[in-house]
DOMARDREN-181131 format. One record per residue (C-alpha): residue number from 1; y, x, z. Coordinates in nm, 2 decimals, decimal comma. Example, Ala and Ser with C-alpha at 12.3 -4.5 7.8 and 13.67 -1.06 7.14 Angstrom:
<atoms>
+-----+--------+--------+--------+
! seq !     c2 !     c1 !     c3 !
+-----+--------+--------+--------+
!   1 !  -0,45 !   1,23 !   0,78 !
!   2 !  -0,11 !   1,37 !   0,71 !
+-----+--------+--------+--------+
</atoms>
This chain:
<atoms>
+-----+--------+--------+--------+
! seq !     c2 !     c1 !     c3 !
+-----+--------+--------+--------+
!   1 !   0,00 !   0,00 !   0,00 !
!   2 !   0,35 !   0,13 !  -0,10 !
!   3 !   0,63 !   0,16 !   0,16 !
!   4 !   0,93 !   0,01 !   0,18 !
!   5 !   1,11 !   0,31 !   0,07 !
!   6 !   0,92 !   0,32 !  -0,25 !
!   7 !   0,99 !  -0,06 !  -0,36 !
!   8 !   1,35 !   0,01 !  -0,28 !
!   9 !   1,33 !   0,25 !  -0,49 !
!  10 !   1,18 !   0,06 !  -0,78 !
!  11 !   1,44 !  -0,19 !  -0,70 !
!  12 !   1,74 !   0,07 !  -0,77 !
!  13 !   1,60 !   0,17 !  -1,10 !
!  14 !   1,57 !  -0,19 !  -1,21 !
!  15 !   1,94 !  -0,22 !  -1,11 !
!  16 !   2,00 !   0,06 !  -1,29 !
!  17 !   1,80 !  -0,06 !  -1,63 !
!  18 !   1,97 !  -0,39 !  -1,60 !
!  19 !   2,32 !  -0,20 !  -1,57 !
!  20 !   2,29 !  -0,02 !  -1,89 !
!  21 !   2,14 !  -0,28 !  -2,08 !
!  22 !   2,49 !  -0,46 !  -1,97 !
!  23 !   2,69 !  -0,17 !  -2,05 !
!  24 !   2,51 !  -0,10 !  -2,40 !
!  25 !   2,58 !  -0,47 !  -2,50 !
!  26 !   2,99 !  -0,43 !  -2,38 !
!  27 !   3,00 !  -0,12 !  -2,59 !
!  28 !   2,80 !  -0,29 !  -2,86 !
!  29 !   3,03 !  -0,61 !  -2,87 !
!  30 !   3,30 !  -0,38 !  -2,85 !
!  31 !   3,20 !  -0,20 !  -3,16 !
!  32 !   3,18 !  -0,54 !  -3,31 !
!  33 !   3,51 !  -0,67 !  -3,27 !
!  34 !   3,44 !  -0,92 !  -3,02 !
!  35 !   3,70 !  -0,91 !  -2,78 !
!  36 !   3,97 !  -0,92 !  -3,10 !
!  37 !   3,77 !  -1,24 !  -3,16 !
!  38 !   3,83 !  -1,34 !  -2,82 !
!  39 !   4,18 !  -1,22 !  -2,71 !
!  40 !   4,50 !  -1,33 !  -2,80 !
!  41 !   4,68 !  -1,05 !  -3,01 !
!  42 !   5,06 !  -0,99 !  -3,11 !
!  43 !   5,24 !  -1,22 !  -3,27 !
!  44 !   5,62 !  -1,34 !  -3,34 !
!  45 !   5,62 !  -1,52 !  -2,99 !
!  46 !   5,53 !  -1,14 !  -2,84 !
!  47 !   5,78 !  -1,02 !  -3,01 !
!  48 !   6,03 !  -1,19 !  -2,91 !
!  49 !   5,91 !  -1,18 !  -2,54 !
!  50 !   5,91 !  -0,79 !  -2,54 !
!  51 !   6,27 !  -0,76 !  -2,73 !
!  52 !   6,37 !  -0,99 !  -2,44 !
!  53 !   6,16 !  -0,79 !  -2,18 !
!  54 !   6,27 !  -0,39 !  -2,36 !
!  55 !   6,66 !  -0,58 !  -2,24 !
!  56 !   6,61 !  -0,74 !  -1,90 !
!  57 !   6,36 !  -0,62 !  -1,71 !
!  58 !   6,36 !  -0,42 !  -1,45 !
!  59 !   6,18 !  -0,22 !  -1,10 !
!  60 !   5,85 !  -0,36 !  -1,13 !
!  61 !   5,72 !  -0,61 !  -1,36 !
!  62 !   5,42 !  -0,87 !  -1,39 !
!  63 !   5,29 !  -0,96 !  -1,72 !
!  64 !   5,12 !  -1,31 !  -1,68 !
!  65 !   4,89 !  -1,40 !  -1,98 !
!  66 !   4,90 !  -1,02 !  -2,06 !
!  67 !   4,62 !  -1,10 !  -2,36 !
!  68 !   4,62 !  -0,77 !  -2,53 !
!  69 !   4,85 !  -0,59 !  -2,32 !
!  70 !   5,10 !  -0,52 !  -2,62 !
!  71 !   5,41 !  -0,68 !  -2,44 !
!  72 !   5,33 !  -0,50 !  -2,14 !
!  73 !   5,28 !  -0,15 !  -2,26 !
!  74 !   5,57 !  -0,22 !  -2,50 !
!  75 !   5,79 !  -0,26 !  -2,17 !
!  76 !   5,58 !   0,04 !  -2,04 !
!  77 !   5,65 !   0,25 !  -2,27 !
!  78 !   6,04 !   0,18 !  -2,36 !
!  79 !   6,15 !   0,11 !  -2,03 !
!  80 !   5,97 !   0,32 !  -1,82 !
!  81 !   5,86 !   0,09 !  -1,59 !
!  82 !   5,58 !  -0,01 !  -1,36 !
!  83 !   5,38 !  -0,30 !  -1,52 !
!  84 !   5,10 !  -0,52 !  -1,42 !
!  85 !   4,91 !  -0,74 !  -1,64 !
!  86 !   4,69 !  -1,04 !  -1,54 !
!  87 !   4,45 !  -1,31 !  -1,74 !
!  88 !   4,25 !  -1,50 !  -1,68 !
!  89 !   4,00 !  -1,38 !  -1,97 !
!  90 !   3,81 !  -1,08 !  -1,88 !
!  91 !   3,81 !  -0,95 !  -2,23 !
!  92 !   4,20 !  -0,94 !  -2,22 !
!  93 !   4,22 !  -0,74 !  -1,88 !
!  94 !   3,99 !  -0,51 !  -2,06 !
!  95 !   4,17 !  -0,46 !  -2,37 !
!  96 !   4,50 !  -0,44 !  -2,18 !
!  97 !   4,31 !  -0,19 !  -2,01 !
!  98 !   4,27 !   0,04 !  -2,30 !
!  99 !   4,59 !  -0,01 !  -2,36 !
! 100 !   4,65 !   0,17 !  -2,10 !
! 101 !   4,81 !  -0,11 !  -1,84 !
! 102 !   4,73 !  -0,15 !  -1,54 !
! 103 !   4,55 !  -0,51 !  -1,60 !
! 104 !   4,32 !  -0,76 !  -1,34 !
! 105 !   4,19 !  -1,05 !  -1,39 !
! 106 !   4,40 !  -1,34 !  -1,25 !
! 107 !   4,46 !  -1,72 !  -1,24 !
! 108 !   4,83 !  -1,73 !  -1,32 !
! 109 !   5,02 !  -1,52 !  -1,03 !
! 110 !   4,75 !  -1,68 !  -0,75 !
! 111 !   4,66 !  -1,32 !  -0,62 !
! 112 !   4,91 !  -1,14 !  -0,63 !
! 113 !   5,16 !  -1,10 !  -0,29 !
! 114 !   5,44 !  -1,27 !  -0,25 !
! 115 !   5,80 !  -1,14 !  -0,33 !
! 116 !   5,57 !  -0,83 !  -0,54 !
! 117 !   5,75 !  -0,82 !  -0,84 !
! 118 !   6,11 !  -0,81 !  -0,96 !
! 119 !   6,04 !  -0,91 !  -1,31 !
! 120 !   5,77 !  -1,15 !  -1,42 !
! 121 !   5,68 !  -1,24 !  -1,78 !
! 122 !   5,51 !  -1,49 !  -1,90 !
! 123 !   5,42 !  -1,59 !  -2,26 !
! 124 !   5,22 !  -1,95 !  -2,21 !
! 125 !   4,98 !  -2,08 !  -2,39 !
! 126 !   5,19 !  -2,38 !  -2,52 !
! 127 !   5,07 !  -2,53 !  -2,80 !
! 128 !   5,03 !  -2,94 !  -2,75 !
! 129 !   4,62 !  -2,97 !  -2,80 !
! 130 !   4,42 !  -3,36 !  -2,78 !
! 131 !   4,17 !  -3,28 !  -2,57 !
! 132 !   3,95 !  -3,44 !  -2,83 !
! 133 !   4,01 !  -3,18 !  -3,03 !
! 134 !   4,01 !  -2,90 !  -2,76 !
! 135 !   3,76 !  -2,66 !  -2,83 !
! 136 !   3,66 !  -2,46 !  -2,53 !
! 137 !   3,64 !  -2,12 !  -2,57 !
! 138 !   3,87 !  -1,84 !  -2,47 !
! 139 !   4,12 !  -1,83 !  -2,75 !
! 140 !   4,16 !  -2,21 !  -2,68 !
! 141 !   4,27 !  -2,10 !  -2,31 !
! 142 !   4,51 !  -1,85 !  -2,52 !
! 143 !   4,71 !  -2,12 !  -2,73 !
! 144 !   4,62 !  -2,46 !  -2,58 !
! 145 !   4,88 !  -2,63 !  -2,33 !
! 146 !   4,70 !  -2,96 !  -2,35 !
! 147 !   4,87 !  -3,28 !  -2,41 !
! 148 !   5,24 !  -3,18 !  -2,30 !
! 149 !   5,19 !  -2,81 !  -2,44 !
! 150 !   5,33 !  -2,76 !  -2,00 !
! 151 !   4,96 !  -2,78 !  -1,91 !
! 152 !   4,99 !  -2,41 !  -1,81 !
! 153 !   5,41 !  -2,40 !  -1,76 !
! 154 !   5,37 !  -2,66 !  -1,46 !
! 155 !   5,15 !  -2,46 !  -1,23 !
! 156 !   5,35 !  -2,15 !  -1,31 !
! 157 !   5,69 !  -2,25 !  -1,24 !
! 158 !   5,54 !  -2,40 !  -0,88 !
! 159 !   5,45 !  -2,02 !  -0,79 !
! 160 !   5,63 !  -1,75 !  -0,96 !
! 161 !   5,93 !  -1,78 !  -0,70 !
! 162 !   5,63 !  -1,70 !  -0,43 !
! 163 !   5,57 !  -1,30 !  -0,59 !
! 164 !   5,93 !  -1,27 !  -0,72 !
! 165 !   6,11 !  -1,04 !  -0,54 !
! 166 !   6,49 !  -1,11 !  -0,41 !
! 167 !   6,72 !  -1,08 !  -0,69 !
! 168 !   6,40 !  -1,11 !  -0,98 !
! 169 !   6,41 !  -1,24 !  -1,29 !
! 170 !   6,13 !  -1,49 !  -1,47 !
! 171 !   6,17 !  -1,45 !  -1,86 !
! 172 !   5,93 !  -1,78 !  -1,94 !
! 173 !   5,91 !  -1,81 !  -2,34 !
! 174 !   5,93 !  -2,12 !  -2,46 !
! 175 !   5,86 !  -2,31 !  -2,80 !
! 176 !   6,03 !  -2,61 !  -2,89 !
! 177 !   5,68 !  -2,81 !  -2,95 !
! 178 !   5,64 !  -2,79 !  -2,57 !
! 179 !   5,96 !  -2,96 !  -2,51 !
! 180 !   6,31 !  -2,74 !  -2,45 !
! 181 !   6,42 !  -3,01 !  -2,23 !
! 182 !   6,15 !  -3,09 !  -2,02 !
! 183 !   6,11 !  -2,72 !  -1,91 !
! 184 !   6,48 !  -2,65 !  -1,82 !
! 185 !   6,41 !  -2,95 !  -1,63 !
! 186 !   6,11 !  -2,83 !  -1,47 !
! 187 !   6,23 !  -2,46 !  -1,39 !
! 188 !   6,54 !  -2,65 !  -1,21 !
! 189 !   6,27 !  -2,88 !  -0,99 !
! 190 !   6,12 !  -2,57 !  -0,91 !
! 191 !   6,45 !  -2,40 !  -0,81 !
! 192 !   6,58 !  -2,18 !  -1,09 !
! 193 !   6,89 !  -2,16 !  -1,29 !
! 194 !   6,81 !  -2,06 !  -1,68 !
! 195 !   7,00 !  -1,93 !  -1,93 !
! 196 !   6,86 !  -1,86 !  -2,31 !
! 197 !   6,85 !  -1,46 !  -2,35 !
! 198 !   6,75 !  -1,48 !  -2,70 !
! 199 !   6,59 !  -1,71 !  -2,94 !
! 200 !   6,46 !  -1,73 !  -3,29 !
! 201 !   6,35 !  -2,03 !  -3,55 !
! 202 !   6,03 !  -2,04 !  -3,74 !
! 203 !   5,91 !  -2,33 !  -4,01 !
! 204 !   5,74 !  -2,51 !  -3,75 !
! 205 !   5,93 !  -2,44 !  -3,39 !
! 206 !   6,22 !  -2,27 !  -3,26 !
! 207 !   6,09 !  -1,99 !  -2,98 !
! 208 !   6,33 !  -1,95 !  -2,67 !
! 209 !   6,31 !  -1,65 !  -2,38 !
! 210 !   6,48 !  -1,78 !  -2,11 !
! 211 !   6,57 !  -1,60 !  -1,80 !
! 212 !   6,48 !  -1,82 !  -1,49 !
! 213 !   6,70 !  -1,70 !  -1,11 !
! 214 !   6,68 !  -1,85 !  -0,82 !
! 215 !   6,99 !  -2,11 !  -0,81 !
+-----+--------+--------+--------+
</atoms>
């Protein structure tokens, strides 16, 4: 009969099988484009959130809804400041990763500390989805803002004052198809005075950064 030392280690090396066989199938899905597939990558709305960003941010900054990590590292890189990014899809904090932000996965700002940051960014998924036609995968958590295109706007607004420092700024981009109105009116119910910092029209919506401070 085998000790217990002995089963524990068979137990370690079947650990250890079922680790690589997890690590070969990252690196294989990597190889594969999968997380491309899966994450949401720069686009005009990320443009115009970094130009924003590159201008107003400032000590250190949280990138909610980082997705690839190019608006973060982008502020990174030009302003020379500390950034965090969070999602909520693991393939994004991993991407952001290799881009070389300092990334987490993360429910909006729920675990971070409070009065953490002095800037925080956000970039919401925003576009007005019937859940009929919702179709449940991680891109759709990228672009969907359910019925009111707020779906993700609402919860955000209620807890960004919590991590923003004294004195921070929220620069909350915003398209047109989500309602303009509704989410000036929203930021105000949750305390903050907004002014547009730049803007730019597009066929199908007009895209707005505004700069949220506590009133």
């Amino acid at each position: 009969m085998s000790d217990g030392s002995e089963r524990g280690t068979a137990g370690e090396k079947e650990r250890d099988a079922d680790d690589e066989r997890d690590d070969t199938a990252a690196d294989l899905a990597a190889r594969r484009g999968v997380d491309d597939a899966v994450v949401y990558q720069p686009a005009e709305d990320s443009g115009l959130l970094a130009e924003a960003a590159v201008e107003a941010a400032r000590g250190r900054v949280l990138e909610v809804g980082t997705g690839s990590g190019w608006v973060a590292a982008t502020i990174a890189a030009e302003r020379d400041l500390d950034v965090v990014g969070g999602d909520l899809n693991p393939h994004a904090a991993r991407q952001a990763r290799e881009r070389g932000v300092e990334a987490v996965v993360a429910d909006l700002c729920a675990p971070f500390r409070g009065d953490a940051f002095d800037t925080v960014c956000f970039n919401p998924p925003y576009l007005p989805t019937d859940p009929d036609n919702e179709w449940g995968d991680w891109m759709e958590h990228a672009l969907s803002g359910g019925e009111s295109g707020r779906e993700l706007i609402e919860p955000f607004l209620a807890d960004v004052g919590r991590v923003l420092a004294p004195g921070g700024v929220v620069l909350l981009l915003v398209s047109s198809l989500t309602g303009y109105d509704e989410v000036l009116a929203l930021a105000e119910e949750a305390g903050f005075e907004s002014d547009a910092v730049v803007e730019e029209s597009f066929p199908f919506e007009t895209l707005t950064v505004l700069a949220l401070r506590r009133a």
